[in-house]
BAKE-996444 format. One record per residue (C-alpha): residue number from 0; x, y, z. Coordinates in nm, 4 decimals. Layout:
N
@k NUM x X y Y z Z
...
This chain:
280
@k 0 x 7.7391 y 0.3093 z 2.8087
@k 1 x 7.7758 y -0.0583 z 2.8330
@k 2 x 7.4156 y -0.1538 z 2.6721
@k 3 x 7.2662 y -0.4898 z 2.6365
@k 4 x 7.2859 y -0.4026 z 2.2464
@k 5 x 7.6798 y -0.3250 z 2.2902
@k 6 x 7.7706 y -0.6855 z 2.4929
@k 7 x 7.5636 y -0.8350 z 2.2479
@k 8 x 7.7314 y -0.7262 z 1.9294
@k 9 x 8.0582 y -0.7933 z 2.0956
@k 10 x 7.9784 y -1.1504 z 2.2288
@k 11 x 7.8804 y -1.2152 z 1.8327
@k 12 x 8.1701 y -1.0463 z 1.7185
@k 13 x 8.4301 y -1.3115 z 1.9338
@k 14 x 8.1852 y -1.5535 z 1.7883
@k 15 x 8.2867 y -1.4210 z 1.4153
@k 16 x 7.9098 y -1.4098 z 1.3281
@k 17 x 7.6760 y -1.1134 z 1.2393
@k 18 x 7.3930 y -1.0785 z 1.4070
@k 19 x 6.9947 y -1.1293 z 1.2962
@k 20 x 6.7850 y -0.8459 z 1.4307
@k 21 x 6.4559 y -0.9354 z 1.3661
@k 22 x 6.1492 y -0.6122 z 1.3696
@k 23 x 5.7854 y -0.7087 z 1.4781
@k 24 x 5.5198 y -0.4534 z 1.5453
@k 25 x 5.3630 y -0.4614 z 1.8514
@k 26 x 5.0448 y -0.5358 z 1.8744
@k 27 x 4.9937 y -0.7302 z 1.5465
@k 28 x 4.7249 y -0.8885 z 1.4837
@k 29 x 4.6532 y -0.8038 z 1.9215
@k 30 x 4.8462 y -0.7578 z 2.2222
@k 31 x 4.8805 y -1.1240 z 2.3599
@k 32 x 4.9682 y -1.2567 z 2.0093
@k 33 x 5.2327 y -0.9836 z 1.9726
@k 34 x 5.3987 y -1.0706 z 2.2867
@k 35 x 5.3744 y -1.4186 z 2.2298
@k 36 x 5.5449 y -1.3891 z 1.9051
@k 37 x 5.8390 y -1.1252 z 2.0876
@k 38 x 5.8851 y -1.4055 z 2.3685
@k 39 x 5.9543 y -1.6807 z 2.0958
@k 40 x 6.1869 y -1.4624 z 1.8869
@k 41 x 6.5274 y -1.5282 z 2.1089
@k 42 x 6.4564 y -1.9209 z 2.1104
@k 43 x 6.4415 y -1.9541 z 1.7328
@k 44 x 6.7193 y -1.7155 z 1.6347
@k 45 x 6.7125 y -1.3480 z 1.6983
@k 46 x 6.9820 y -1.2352 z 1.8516
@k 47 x 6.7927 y -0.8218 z 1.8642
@k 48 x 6.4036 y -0.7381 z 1.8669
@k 49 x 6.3249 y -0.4753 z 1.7146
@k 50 x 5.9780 y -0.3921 z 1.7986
@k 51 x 5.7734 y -0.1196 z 1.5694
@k 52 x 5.5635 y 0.1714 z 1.7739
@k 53 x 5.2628 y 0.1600 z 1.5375
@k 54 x 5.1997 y 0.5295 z 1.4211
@k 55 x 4.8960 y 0.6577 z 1.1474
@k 56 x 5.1382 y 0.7802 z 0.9087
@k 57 x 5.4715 y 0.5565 z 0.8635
@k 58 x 5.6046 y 0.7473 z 0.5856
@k 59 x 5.8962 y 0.5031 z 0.5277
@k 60 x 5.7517 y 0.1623 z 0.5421
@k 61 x 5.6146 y -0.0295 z 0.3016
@k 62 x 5.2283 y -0.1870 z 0.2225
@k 63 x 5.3476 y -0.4766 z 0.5024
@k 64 x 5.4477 y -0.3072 z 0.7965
@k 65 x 5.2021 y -0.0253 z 0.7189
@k 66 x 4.9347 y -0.2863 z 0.7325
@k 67 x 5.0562 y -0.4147 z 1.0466
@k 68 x 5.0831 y -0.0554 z 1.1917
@k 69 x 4.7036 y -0.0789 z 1.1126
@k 70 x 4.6167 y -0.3964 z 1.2335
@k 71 x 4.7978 y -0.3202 z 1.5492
@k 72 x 4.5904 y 0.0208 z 1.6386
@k 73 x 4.2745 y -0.1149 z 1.4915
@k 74 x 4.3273 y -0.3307 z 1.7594
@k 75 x 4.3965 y -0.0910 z 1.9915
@k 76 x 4.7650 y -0.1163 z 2.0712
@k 77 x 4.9074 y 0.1981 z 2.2437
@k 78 x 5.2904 y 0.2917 z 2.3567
@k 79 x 5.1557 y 0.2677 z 2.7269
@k 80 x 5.1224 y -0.1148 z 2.6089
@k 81 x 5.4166 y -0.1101 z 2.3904
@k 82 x 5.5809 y -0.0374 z 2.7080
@k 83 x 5.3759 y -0.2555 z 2.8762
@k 84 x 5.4807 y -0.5278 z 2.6596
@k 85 x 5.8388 y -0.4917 z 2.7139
@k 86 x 5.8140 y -0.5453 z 3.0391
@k 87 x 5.6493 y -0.8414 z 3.0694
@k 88 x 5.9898 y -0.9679 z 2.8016
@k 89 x 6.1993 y -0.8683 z 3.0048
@k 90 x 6.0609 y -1.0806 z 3.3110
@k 91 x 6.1615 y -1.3697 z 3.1385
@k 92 x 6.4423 y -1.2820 z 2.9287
@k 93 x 6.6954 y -0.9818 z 3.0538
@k 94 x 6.9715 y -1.0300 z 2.7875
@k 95 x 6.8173 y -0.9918 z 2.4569
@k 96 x 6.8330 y -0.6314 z 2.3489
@k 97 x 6.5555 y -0.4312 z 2.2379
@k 98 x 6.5202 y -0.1904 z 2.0146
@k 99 x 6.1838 y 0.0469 z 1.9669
@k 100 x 6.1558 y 0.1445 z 1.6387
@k 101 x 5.9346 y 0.4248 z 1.4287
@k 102 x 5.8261 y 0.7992 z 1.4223
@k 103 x 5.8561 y 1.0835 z 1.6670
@k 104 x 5.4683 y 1.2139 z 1.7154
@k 105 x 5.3893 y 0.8991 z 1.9605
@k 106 x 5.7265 y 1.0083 z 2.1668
@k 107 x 5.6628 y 1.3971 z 2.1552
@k 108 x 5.3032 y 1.3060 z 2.2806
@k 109 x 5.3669 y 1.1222 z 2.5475
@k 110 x 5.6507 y 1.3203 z 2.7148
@k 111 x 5.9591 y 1.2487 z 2.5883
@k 112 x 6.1420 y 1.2961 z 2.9551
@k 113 x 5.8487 y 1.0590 z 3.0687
@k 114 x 5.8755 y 0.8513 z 2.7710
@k 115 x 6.2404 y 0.8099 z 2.8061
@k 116 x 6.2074 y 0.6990 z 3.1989
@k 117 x 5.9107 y 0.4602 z 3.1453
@k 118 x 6.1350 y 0.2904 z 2.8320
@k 119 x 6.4764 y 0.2899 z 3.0439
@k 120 x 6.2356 y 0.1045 z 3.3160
@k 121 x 6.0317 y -0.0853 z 3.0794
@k 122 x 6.3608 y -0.2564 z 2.9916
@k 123 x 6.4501 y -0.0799 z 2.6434
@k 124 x 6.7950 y -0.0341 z 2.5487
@k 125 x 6.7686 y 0.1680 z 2.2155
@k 126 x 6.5990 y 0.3848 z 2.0075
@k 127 x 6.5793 y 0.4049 z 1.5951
@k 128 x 6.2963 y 0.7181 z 1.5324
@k 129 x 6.3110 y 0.7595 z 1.1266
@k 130 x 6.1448 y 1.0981 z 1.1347
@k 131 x 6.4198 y 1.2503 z 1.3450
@k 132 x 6.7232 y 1.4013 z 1.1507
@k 133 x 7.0758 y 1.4926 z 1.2942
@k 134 x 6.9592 y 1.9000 z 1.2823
@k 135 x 6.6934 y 1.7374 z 1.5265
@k 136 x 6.9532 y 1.5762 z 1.7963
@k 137 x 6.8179 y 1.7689 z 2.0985
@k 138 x 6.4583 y 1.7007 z 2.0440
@k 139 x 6.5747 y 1.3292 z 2.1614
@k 140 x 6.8493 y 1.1496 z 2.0505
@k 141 x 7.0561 y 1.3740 z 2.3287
@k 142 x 6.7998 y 1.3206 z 2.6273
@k 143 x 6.7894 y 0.9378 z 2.5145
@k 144 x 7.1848 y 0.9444 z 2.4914
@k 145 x 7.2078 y 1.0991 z 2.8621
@k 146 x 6.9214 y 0.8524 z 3.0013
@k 147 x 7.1579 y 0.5532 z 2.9157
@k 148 x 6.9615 y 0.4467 z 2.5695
@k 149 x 7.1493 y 0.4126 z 2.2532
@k 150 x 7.0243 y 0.6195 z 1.9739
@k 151 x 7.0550 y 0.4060 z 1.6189
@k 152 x 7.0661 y 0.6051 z 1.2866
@k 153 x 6.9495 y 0.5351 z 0.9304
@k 154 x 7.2271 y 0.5490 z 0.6576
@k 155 x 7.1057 y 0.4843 z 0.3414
@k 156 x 7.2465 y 0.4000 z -0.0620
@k 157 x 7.2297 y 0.8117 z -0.0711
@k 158 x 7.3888 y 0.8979 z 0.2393
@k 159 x 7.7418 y 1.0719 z 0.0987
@k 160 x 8.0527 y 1.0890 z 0.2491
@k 161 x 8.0135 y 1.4524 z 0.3431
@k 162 x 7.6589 y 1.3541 z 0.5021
@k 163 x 7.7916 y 1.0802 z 0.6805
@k 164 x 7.9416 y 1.2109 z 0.9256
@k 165 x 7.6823 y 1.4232 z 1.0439
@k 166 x 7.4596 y 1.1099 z 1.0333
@k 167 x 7.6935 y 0.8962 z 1.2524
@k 168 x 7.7311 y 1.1817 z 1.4919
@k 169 x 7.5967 y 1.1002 z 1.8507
@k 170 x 7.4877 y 0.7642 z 1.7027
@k 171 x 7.5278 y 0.4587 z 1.9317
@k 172 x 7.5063 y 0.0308 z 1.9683
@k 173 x 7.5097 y 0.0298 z 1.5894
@k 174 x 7.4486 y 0.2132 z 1.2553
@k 175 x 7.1154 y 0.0810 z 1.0334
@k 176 x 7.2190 y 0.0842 z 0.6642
@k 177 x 6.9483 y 0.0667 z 0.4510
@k 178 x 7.0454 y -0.1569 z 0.1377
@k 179 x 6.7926 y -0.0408 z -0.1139
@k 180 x 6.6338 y 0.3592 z -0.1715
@k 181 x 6.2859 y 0.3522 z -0.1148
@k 182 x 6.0370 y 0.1452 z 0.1088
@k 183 x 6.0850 y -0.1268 z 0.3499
@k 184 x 6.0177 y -0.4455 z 0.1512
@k 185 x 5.9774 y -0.3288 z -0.1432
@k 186 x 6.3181 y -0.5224 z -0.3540
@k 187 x 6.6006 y -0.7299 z -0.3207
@k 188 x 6.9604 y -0.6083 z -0.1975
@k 189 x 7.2705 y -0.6347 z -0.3911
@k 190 x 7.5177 y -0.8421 z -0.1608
@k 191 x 7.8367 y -0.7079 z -0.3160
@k 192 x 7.6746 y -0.3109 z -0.3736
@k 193 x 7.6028 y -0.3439 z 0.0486
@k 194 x 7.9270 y -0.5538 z 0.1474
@k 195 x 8.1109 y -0.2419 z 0.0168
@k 196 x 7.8733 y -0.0071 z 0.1025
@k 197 x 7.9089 y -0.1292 z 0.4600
@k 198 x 8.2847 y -0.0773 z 0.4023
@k 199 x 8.2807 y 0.2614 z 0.3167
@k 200 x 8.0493 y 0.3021 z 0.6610
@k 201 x 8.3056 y 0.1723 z 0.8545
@k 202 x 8.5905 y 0.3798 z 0.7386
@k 203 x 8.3736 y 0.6411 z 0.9446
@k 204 x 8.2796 y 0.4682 z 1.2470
@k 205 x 8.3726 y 0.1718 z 1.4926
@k 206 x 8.0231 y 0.0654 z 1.5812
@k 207 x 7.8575 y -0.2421 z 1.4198
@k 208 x 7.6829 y -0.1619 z 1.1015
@k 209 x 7.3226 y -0.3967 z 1.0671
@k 210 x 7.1721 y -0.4310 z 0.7212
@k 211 x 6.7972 y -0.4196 z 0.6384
@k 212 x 6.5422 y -0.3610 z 0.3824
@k 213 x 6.4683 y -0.6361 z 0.1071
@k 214 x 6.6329 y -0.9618 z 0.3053
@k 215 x 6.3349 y -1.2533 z 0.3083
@k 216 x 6.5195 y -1.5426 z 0.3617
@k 217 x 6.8000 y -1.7416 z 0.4310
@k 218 x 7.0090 y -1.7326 z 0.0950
@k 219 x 6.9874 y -1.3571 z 0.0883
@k 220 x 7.0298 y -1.3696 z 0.4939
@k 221 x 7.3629 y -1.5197 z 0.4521
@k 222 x 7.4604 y -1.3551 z 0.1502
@k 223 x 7.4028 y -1.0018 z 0.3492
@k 224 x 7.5739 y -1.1870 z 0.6852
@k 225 x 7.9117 y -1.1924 z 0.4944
@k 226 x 7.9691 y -0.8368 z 0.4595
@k 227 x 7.7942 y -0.6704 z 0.7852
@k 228 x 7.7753 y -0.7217 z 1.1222
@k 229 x 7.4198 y -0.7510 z 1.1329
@k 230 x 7.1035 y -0.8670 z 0.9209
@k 231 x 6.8032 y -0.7093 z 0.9622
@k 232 x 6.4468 y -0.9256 z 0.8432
@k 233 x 6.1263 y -0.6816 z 0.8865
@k 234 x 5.8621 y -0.7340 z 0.6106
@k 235 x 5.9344 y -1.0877 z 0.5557
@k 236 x 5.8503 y -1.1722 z 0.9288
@k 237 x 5.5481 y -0.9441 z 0.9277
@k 238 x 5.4221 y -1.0492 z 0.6202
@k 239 x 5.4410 y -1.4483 z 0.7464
@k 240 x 5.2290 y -1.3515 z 1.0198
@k 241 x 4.9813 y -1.1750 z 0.7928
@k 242 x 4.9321 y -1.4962 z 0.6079
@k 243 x 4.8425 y -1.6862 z 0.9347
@k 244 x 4.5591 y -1.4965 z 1.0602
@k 245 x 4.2071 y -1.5774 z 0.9475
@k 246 x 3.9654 y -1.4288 z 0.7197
@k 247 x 3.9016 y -1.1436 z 0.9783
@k 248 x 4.2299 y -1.0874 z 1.0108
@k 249 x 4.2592 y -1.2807 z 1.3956
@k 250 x 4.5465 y -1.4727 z 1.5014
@k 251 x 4.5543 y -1.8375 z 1.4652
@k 252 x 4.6501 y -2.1295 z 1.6780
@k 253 x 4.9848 y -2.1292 z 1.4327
@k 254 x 5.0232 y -1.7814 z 1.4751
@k 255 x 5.3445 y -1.7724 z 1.6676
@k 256 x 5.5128 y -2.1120 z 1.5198
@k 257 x 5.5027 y -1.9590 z 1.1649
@k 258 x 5.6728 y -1.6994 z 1.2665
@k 259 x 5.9061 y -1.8214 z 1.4746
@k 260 x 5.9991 y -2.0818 z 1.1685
@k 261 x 6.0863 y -1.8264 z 0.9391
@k 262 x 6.2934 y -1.6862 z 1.2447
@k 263 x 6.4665 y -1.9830 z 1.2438
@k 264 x 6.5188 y -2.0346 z 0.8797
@k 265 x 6.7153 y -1.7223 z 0.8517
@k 266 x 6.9098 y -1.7546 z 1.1192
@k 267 x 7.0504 y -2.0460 z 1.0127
@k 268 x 7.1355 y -1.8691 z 0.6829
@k 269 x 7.2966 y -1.6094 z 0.9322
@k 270 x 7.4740 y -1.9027 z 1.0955
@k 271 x 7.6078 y -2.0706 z 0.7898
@k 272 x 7.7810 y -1.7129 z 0.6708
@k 273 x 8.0350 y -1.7628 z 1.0075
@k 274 x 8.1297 y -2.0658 z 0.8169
@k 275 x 8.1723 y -1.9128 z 0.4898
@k 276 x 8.3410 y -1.6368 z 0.6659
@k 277 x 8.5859 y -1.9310 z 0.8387
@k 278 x 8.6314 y -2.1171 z 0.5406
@k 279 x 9.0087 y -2.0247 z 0.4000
């Protein structure tokens, strides 16, 4: 495969920069505010969306982007609109890579041969489903594999180096190491624990390996940028946009920009870690 996800990782790697992968949910706080906030993302730094299916029971996120997941199908947000969503992106921007990310029961509901056509359409290049181990490969990482999708796997603090392999089997664009056990946003990464963490990953595999989990700005942006390939910023950016909406919990006429400046904030911290990288 030669995936939008793939080009861009290399075009960053010539660059000698990591890459900031920033996750949204769809349909927080509504549809149009969502997609408003997805279309800004490239402009102010993100160089991959990752964009959240909501589901009813996220068992690995955190009070943020379960609150979001909430928001989002309060408001009625579905993965026909999810979909829907995407598309309307990728009218307007066909290079940034996206990435769908969260649980399996939305996928296995809708059809996961239709599901996996309507993405590949839609304009999705890859897939990270938390709920779905190794053992579980046929279910969909395979069928997503053959239909031209990478498949992205969690490694995490615990993940061994006789598990690893089995982890980084059939995975593809790039590995998602987790930097801290537990919840998403729930504490701060150690730079040095992850830079070496991130080298043991790589005595495994050649694909980029993206950090995430705990990184809220741009000091702990950069400090993550110098020893990965990727940063990852989920709870932070969700948690910004929380704060903008009004008492009932609507967007505001700030909405986007809020977001979008945090975006920007740690990608410059991303940025300045090429120099520190550069810098004999």
């Amino acid at each position: 495969m030669n995936t939008r996800i793939e080009k861009r990782f290399a075009a960053l790697k010539d660059e000698g920069r990591a890459a900031l992968v920033t996750f949204t949910m769809a349909g927080d706080p509504d549809t149009a505010t969502s997609l408003a906030v997805i279309k800004a993302l490239p402009k102010a730094g993100a160089d991959l969306i990752e964009i959240g299916m909501p589901f009813t029971d996220p068992m690995a996120d955190g009070p943020a982007i379960q609150a979001a997941g909430v928001r989002a199908l309060a408001a009625g947000q579905t993965l026909i609109k999810t979909l829907a969503m995407v598309r309307e992106f990728r009218a307007g921007d066909d290079a940034t890579p996206i990435v769908l990310m969260g649980y399996y029961n939305p996928i296995y509901i809708y059809g996961v041969d239709r599901f996996l056509v309507d993405a590949k359409a839609a304009g999705v290049d890859g897939l990270i489903v938390v709920d779905l181990p190794p053992e579980e490969d046929d279910e969909l990482c395979i069928p997503a594999l053959k239909a031209g999708l990478n498949f992205i796997r969690l490694a995490t603090p615990t993940t061994d180096d006789k598990r690893l392999p089995a982890v980084l089997n059939n995975t593809s664009g790039f590995v998602y190491y987790v930097s801290i056990t537990g919840i998403t946003g729930s504490a701060a990464p150690d730079a040095g624990k992850v830079a070496a963490a991130v080298g043991r990953i790589k005595r495994h595999t050649a694909l980029p390996v993206a950090v995430g989990f705990g990184v809220r700005d741009a000091a702990s942006a950069r400090a993550i940028a110098e020893g990965a390939d990727g940063v990852v910023v989920g709870s932070a950016l969700v948690d910004a946009l929380r704060k903008s909406l009004d008492s009932q919990g609507r967007a505001q006429a700030g909405t986007v920009k809020v977001v979008a400046d945090l975006v920007g904030e740690i990608a410059a911290g991303v940025r300045a870690a090429k120099r520190a990288m550069a810098t004999p």
